[in-house]
N, CA, C and O atoms as CSV, one atom per row, in Angstrom:
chain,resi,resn,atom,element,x,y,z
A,1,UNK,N,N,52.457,178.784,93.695
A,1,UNK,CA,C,51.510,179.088,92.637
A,1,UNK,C,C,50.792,177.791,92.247
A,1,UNK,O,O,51.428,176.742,92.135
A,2,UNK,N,N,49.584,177.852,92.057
A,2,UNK,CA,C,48.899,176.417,91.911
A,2,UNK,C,C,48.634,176.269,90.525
A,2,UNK,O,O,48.162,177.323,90.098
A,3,UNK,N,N,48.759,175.238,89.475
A,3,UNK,CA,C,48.819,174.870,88.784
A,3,UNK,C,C,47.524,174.232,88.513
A,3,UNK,O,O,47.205,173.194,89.092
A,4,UNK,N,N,46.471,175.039,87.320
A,4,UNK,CA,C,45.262,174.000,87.335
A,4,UNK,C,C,45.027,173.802,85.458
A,4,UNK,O,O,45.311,174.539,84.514
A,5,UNK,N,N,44.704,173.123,85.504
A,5,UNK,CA,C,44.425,172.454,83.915
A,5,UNK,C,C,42.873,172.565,83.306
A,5,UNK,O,O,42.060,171.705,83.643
A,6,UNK,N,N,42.589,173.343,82.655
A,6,UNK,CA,C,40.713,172.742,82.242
A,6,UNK,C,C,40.611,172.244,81.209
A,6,UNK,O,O,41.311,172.520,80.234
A,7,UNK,N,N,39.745,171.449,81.243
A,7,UNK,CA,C,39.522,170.610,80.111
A,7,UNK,C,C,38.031,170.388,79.461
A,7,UNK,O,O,37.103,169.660,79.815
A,8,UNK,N,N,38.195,171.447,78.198
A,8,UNK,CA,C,36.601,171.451,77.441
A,8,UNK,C,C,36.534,171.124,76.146
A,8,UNK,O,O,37.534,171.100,75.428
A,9,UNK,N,N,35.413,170.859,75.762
A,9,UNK,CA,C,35.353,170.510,74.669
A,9,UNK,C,C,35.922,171.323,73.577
A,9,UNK,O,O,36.729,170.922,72.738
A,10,UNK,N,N,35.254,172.893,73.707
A,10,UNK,CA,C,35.417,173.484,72.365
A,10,UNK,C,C,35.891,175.199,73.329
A,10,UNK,O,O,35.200,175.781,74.165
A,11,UNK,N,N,37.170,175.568,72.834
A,11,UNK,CA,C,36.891,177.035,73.153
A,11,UNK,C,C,36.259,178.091,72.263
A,11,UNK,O,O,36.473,179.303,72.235
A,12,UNK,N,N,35.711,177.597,71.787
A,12,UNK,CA,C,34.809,178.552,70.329
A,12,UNK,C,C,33.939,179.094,71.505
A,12,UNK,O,O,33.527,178.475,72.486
A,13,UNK,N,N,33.749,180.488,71.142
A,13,UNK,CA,C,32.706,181.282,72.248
A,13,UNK,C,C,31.395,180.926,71.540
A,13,UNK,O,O,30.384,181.111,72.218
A,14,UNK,N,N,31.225,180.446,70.296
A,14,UNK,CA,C,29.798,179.912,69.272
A,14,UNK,C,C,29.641,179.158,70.348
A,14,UNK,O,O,28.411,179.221,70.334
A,15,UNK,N,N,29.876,178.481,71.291
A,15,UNK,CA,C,29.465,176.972,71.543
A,15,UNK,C,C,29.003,177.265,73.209
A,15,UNK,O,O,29.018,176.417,74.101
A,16,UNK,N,N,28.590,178.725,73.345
A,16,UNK,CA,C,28.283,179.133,74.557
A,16,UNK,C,C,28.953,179.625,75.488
A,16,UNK,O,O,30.028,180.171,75.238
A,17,UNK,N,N,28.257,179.504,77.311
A,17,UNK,CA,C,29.077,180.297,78.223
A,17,UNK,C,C,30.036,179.446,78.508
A,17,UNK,O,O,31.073,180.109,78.509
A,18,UNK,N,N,30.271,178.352,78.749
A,18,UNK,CA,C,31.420,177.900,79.201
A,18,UNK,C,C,32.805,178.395,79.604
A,18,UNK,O,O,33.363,178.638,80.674
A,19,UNK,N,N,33.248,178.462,77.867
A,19,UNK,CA,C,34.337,179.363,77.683
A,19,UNK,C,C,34.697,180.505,78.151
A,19,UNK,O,O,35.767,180.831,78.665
A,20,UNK,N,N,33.230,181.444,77.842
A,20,UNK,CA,C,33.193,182.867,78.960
A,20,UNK,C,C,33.479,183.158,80.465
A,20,UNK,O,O,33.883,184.179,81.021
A,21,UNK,N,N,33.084,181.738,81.017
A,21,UNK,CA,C,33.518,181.270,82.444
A,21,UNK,C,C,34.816,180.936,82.614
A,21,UNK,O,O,35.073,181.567,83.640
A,22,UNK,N,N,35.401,180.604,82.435
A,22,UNK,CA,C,36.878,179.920,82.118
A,22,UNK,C,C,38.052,181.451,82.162
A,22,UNK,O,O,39.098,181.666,82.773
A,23,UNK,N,N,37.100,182.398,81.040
A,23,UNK,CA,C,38.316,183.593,80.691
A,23,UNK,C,C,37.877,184.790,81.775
A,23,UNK,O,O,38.653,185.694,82.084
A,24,UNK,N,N,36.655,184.678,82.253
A,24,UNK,CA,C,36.338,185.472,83.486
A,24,UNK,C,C,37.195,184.952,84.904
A,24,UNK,O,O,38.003,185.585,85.584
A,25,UNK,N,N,36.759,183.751,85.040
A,25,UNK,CA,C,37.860,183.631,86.419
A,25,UNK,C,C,38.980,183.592,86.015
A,25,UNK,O,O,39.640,183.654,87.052
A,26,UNK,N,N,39.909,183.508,84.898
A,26,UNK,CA,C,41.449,184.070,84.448
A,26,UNK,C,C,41.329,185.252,85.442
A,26,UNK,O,O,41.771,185.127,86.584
A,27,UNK,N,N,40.871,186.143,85.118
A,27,UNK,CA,C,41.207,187.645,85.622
A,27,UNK,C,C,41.565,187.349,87.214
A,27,UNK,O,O,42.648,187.800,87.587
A,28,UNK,N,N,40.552,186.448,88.452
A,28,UNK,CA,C,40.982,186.573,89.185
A,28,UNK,C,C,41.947,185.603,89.885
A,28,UNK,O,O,42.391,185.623,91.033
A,29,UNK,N,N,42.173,184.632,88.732
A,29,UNK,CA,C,43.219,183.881,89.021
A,29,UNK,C,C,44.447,184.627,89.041
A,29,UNK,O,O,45.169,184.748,90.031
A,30,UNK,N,N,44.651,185.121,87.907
A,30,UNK,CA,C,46.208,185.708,87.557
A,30,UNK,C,C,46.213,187.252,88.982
A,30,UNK,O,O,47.311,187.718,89.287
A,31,UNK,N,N,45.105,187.745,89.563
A,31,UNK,CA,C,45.733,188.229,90.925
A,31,UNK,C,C,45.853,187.634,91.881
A,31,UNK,O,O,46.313,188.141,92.904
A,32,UNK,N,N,45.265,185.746,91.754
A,32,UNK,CA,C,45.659,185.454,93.065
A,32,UNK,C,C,46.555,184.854,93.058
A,32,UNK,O,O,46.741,184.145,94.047
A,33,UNK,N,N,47.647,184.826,91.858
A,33,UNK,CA,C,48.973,184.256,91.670
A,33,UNK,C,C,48.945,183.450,90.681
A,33,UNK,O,O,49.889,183.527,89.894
A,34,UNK,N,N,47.770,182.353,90.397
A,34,UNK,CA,C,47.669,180.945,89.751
A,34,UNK,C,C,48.075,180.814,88.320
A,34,UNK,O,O,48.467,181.801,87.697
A,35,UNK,N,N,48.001,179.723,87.818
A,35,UNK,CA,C,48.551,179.283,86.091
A,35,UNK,C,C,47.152,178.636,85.706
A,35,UNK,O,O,46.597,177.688,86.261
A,36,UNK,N,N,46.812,179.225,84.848
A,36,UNK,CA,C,45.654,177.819,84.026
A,36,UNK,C,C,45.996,177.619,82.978
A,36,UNK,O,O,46.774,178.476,82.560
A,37,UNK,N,N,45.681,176.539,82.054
A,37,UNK,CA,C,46.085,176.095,80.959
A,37,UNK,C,C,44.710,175.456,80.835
A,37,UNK,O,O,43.996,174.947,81.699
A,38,UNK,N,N,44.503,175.644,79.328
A,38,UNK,CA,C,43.318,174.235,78.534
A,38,UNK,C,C,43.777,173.539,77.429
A,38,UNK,O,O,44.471,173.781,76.441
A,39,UNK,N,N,43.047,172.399,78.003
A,39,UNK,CA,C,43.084,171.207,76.667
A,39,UNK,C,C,41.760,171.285,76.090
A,39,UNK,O,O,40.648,171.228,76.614
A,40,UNK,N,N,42.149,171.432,74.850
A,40,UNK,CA,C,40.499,170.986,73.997
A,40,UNK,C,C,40.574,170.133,73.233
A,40,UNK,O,O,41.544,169.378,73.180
A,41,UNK,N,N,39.322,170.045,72.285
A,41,UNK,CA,C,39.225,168.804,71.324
A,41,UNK,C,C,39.079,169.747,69.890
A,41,UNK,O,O,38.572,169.307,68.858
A,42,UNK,N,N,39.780,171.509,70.087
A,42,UNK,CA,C,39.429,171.893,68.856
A,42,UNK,C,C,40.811,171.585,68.035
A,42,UNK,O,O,41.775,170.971,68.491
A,43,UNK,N,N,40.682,172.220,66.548
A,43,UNK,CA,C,41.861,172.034,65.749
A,43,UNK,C,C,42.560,173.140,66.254
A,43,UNK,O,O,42.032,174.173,66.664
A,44,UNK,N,N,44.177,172.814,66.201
A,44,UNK,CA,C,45.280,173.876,66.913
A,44,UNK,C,C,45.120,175.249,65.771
A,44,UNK,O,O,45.244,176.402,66.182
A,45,UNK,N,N,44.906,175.015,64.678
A,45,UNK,CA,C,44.424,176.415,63.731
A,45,UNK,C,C,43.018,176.941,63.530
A,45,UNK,O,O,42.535,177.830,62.829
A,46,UNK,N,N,42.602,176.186,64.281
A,46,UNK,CA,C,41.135,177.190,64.375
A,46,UNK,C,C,41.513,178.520,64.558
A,46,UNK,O,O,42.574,178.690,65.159
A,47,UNK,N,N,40.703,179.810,64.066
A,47,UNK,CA,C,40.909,180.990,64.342
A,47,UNK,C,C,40.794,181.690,65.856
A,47,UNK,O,O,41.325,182.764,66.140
A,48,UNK,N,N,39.967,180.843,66.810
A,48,UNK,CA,C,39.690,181.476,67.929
A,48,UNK,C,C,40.416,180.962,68.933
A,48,UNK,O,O,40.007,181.063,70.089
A,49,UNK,N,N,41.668,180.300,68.617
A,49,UNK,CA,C,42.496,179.425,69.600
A,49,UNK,C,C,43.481,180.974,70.071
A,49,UNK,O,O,43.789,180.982,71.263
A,50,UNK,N,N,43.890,182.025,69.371
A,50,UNK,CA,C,44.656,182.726,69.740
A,50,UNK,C,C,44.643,183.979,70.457
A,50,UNK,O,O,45.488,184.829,70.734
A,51,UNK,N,N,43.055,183.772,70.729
A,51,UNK,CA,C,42.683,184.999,71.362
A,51,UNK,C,C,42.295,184.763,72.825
A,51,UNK,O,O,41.272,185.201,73.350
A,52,UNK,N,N,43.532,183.780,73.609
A,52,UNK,CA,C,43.615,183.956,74.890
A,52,UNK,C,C,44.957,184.591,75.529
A,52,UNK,O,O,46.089,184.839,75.114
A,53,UNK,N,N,44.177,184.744,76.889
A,53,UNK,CA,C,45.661,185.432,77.480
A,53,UNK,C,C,46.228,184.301,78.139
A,53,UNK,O,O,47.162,184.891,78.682
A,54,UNK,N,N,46.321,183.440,78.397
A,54,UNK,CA,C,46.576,181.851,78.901
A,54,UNK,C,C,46.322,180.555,77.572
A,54,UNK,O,O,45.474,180.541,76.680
A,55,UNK,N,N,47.720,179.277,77.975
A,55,UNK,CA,C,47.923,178.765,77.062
A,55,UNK,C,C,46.662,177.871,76.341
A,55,UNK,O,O,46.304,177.154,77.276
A,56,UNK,N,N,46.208,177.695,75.727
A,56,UNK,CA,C,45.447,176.649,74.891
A,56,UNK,C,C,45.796,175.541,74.089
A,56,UNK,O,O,46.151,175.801,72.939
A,57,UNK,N,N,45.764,174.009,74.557
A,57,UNK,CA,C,46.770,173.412,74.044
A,57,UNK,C,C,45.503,172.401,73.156
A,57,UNK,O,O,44.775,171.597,73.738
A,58,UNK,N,N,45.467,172.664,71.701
A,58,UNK,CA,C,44.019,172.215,70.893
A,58,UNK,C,C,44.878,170.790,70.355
A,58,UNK,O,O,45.908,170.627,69.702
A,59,UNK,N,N,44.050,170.023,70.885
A,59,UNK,CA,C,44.733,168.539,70.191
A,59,UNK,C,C,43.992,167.699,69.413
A,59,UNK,O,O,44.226,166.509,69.205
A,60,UNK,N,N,42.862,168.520,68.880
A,60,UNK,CA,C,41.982,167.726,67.899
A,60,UNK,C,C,42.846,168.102,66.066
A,60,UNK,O,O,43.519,169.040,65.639
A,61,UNK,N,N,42.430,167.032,65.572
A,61,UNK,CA,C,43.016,167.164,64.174
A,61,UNK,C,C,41.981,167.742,62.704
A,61,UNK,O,O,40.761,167.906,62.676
A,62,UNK,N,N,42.835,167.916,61.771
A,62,UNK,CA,C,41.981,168.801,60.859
A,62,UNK,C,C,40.952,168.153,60.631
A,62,UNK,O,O,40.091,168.999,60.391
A,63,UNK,N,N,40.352,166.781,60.533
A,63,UNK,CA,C,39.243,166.115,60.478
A,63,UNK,C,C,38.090,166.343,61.358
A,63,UNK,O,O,36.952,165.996,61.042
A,64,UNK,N,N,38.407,166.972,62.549
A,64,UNK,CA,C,37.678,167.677,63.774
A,64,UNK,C,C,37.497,168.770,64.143
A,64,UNK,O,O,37.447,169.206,65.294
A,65,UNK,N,N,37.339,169.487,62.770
A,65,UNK,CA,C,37.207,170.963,63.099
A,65,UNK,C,C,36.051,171.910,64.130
A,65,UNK,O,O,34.841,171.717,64.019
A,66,UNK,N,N,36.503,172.715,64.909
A,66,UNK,CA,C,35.686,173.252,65.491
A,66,UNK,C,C,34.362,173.129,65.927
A,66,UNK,O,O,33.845,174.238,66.063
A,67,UNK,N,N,33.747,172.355,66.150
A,67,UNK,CA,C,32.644,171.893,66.835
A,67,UNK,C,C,31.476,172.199,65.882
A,67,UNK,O,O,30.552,173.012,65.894
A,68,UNK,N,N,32.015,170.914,64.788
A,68,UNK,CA,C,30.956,171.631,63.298
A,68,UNK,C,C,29.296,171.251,63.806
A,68,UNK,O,O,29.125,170.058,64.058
A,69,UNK,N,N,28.238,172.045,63.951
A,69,UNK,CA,C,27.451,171.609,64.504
A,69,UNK,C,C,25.907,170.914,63.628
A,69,UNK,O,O,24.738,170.772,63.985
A,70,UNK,N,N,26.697,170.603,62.301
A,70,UNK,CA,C,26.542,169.784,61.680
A,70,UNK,C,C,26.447,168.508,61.219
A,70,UNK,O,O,25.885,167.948,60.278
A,71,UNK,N,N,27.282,168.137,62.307
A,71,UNK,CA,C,27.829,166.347,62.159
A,71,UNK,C,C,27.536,165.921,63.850
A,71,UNK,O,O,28.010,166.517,64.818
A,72,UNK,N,N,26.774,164.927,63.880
A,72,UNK,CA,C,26.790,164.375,65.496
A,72,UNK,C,C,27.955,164.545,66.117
A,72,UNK,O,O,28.296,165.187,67.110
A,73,UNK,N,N,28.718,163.589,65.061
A,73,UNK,CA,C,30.344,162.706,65.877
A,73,UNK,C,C,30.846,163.794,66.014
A,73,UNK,O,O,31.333,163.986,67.128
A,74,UNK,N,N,30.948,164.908,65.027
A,74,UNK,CA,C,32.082,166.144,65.309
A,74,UNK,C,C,31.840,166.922,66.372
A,74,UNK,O,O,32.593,167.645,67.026
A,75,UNK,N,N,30.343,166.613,66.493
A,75,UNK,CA,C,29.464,167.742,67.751
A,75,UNK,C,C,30.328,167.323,69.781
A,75,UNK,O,O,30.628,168.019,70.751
A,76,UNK,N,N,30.389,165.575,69.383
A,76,UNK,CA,C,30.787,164.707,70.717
A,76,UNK,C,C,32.495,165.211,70.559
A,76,UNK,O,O,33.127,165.507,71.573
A,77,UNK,N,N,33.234,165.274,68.965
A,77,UNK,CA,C,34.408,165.769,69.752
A,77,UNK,C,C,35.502,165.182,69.716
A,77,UNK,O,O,36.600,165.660,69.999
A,78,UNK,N,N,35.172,163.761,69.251
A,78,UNK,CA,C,36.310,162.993,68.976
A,78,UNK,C,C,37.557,163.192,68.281
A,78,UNK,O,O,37.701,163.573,67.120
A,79,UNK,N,N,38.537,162.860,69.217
A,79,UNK,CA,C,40.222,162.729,68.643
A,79,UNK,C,C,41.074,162.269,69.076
A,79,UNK,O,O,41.401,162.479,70.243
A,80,UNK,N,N,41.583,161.649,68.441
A,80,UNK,CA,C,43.115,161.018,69.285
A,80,UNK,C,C,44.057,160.972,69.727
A,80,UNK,O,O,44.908,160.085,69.796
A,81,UNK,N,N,43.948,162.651,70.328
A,81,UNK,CA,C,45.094,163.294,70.602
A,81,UNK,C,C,44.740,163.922,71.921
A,81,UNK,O,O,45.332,164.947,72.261
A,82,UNK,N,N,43.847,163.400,72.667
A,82,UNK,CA,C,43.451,164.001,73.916
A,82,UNK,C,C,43.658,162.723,74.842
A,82,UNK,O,O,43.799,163.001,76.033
A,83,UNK,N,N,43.695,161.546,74.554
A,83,UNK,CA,C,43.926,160.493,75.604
A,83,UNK,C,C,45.964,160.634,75.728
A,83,UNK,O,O,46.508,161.069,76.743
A,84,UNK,N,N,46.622,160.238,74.681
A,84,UNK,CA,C,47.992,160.552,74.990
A,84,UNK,C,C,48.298,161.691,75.928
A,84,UNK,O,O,48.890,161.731,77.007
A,85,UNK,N,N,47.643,162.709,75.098
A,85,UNK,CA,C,48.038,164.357,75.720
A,85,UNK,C,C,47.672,164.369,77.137
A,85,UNK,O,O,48.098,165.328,77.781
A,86,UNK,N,N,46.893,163.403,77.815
A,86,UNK,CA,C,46.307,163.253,79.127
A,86,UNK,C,C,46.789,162.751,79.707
A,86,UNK,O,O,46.801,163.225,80.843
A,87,UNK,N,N,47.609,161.384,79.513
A,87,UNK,CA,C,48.672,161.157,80.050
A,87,UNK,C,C,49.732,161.789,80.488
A,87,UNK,O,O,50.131,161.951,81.642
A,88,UNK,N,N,50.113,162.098,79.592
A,88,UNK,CA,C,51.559,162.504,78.957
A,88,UNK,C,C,51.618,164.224,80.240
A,88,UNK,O,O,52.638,164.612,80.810
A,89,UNK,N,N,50.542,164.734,80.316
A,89,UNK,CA,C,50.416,165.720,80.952
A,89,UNK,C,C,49.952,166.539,82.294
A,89,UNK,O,O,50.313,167.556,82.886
A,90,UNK,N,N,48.716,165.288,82.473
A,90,UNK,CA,C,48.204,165.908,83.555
A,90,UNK,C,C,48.643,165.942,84.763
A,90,UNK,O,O,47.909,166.553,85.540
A,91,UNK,N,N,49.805,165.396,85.297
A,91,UNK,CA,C,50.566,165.426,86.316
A,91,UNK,C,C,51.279,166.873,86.450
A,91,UNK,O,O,51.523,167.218,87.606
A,92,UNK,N,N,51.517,167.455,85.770
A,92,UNK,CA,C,51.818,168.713,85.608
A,92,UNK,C,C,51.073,169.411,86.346
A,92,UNK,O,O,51.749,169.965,87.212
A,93,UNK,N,N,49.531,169.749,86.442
A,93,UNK,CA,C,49.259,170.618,87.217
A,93,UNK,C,C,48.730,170.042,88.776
A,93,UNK,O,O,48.799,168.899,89.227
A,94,UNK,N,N,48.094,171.492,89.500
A,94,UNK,CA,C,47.516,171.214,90.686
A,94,UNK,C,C,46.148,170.197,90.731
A,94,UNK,O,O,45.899,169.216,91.432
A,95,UNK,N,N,45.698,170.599,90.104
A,95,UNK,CA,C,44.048,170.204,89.929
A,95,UNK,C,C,43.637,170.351,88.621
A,95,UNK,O,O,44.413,170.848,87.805
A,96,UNK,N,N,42.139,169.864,88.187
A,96,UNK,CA,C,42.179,169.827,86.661
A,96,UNK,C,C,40.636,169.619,86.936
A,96,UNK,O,O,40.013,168.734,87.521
A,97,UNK,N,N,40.167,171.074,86.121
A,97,UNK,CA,C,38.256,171.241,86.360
A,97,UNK,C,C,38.141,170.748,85.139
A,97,UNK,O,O,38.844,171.127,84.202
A,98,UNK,N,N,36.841,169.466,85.016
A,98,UNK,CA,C,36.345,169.076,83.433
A,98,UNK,C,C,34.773,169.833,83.191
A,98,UNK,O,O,33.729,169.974,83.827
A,99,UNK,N,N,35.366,170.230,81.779
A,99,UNK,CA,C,34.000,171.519,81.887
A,99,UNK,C,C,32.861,170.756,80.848
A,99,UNK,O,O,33.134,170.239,79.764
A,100,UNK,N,N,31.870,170.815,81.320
A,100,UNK,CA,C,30.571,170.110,80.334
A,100,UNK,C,C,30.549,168.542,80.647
A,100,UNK,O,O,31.274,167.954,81.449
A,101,UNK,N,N,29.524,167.987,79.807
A,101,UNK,CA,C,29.758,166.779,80.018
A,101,UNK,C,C,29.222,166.469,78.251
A,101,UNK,O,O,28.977,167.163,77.265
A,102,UNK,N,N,29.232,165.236,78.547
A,102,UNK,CA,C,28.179,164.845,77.014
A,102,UNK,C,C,29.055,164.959,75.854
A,102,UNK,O,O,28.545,165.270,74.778
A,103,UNK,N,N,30.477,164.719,75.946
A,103,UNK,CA,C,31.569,164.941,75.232
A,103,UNK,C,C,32.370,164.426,74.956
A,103,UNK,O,O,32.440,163.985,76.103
A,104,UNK,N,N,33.609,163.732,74.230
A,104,UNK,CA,C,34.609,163.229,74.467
A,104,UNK,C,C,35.795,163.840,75.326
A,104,UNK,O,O,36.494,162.987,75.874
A,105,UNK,N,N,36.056,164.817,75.485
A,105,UNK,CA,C,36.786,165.049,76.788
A,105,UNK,C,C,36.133,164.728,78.160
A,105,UNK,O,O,36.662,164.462,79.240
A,106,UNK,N,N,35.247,164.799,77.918
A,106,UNK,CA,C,34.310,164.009,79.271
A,106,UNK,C,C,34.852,162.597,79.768
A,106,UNK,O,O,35.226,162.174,80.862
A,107,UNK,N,N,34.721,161.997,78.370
A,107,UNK,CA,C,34.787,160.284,78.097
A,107,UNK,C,C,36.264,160.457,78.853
A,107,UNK,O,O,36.420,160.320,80.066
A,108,UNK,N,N,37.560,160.861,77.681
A,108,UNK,CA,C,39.045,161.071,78.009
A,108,UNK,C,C,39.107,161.015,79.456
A,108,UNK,O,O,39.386,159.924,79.952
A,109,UNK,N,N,38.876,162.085,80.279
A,109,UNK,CA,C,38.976,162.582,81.361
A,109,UNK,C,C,38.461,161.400,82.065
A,109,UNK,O,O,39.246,160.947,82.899
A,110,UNK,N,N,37.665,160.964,81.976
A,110,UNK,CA,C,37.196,159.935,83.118
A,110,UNK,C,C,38.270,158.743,82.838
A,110,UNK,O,O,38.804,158.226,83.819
A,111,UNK,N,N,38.540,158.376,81.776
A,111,UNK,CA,C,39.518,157.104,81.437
A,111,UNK,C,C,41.081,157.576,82.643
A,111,UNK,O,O,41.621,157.013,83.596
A,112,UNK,N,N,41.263,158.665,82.021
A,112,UNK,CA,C,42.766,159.111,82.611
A,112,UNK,C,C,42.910,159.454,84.663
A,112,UNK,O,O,43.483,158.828,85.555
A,113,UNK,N,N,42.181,160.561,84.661
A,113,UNK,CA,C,42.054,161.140,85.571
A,113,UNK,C,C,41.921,160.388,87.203
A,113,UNK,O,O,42.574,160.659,88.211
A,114,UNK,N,N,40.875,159.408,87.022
A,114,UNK,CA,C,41.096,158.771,88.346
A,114,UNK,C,C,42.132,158.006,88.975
A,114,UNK,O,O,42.239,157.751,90.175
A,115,UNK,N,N,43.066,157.585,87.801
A,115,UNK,CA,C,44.143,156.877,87.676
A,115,UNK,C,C,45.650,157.396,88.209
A,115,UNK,O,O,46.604,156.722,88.599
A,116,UNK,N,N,45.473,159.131,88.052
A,116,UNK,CA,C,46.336,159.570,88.178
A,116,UNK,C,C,46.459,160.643,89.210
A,116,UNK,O,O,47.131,161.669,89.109
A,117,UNK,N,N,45.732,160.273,90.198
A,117,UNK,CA,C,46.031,161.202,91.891
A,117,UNK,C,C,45.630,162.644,91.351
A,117,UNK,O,O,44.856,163.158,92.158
A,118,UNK,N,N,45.849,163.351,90.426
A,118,UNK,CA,C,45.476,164.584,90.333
A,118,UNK,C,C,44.001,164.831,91.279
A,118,UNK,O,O,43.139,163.962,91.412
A,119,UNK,N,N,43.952,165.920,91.759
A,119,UNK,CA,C,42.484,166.084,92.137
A,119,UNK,C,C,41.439,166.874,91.227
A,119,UNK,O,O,41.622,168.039,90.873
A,120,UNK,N,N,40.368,166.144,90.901
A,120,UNK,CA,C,39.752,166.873,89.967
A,120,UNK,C,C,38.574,166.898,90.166
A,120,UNK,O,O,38.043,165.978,90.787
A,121,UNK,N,N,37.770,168.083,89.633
A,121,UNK,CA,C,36.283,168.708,89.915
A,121,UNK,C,C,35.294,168.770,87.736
A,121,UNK,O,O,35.572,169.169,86.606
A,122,UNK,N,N,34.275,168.136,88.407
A,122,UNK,CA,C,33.214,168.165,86.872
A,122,UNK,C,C,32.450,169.548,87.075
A,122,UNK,O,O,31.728,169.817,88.035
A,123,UNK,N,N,32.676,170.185,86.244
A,123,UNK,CA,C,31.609,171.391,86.756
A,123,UNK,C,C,30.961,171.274,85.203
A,123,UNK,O,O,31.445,171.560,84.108
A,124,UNK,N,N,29.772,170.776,85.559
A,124,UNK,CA,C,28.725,170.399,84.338
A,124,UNK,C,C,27.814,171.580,83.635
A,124,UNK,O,O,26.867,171.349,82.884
A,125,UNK,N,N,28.313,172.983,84.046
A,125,UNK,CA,C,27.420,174.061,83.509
A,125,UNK,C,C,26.364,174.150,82.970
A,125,UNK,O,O,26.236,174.244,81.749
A,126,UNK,N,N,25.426,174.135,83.798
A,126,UNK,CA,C,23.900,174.852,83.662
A,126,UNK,C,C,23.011,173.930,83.196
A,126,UNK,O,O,21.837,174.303,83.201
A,127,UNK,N,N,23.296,172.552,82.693
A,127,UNK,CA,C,22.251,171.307,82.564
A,127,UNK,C,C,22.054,170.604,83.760
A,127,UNK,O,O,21.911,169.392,83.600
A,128,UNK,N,N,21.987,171.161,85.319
A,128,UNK,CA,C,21.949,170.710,86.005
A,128,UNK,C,C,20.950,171.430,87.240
A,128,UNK,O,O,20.379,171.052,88.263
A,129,UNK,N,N,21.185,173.157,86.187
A,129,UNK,CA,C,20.351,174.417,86.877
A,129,UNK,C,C,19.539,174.196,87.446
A,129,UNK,O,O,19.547,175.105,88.275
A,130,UNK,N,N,18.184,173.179,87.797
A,130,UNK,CA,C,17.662,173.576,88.545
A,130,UNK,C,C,17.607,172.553,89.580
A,130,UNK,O,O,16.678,172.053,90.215
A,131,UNK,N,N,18.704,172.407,89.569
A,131,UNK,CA,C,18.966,171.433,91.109
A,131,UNK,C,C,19.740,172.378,91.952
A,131,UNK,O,O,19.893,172.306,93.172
A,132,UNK,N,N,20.225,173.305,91.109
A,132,UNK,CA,C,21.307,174.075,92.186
A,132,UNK,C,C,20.781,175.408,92.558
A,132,UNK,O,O,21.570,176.290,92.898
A,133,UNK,N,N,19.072,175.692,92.505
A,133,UNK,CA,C,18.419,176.906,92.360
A,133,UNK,C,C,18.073,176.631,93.866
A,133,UNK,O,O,18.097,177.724,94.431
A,134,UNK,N,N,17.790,175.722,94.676
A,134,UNK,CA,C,17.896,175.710,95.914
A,134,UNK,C,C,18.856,174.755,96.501
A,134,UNK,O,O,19.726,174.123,95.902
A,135,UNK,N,N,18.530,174.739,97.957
A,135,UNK,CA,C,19.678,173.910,98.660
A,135,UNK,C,C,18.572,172.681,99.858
A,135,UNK,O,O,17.942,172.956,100.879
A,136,UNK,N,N,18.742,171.471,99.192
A,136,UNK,CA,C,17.956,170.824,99.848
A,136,UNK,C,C,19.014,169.760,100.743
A,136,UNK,O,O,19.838,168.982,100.262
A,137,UNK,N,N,18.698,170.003,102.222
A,137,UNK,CA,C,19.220,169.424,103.128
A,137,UNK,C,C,18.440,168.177,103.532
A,137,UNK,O,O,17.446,168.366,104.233
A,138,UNK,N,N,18.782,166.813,103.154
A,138,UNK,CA,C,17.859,165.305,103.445
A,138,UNK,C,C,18.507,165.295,105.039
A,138,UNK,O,O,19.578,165.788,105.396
A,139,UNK,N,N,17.527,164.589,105.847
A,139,UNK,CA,C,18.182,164.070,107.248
A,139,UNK,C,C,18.748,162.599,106.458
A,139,UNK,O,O,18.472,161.965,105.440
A,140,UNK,N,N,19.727,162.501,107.635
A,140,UNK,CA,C,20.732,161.055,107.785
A,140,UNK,C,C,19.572,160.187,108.205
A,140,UNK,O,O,18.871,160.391,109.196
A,141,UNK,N,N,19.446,159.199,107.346
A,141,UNK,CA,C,19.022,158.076,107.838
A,141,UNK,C,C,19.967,156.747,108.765
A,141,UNK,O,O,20.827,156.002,108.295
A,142,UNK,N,N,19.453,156.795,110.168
A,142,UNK,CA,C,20.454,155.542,110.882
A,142,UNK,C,C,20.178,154.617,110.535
A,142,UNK,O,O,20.769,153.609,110.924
């Protein structure tokens, strides 16, 4: 069974598709055997932390509530409980997708991640759309 970790900023469905992506491929993970787990940067009592079917492990503190989209700094995400927790954890799974960018789990993830053999994939959702609307093949330059 493969063991994969994601790591986003906010699972608040307010804060877009992301999240929606994440709980859609659940469905065909859990028939093709697999475990996912997320780390976020929300507070562990936010109201929308409990409405997954897979674990959510929120390591931002009450000063960082939910992706107030009011405050810059709160918007980026910051907390100090996602670099330990990154340590401390990511060896645990198979692989570990970082979702978004422009974030402090972004930041986290890049500090930790290369360091630690895990294999991991950025999937930067949809600020990247129209590079991926075709497929441009360059020749090799000798």
């Amino acid at each position: 069974m493969i063991r994969i970790l994601h790591i986003i900023g906010s699972t608040d469905p307010r804060s877009g598709g992301p999240i929606e992506g994440i709980r859609q491929l659940d469905v065909v993970m859990k028939k093709l055997g697999g475990h996912r787990d997320i780390v976020t940067l929300d507070y562990h009592r936010a109201s929308h932390i409990d409405n997954f079917g897979f674990k959510v492990f929120a390591v931002g503190d009450q000063s960082s509530p939910s992706r107030s989209w009011l405050r810059p700094l709160s918007r980026y995400g910051y907390t100090p409980g996602l670099l330990p927790w990154l340590e401390a954890h990511v060896t645990d799974y198979d692989c570990v997708i970082v979702n978004g960018l422009w974030n402090y789990a972004t930041f986290a993830s890049a500090r930790i991640l290369p360091q630690s053999n895990v294999p991991y994939f950025v999937f930067t959702h949809g600020m990247l759309d129209p590079w991926f609307r075709k497929i441009v093949i360059a020749p090799c330059k000798t």
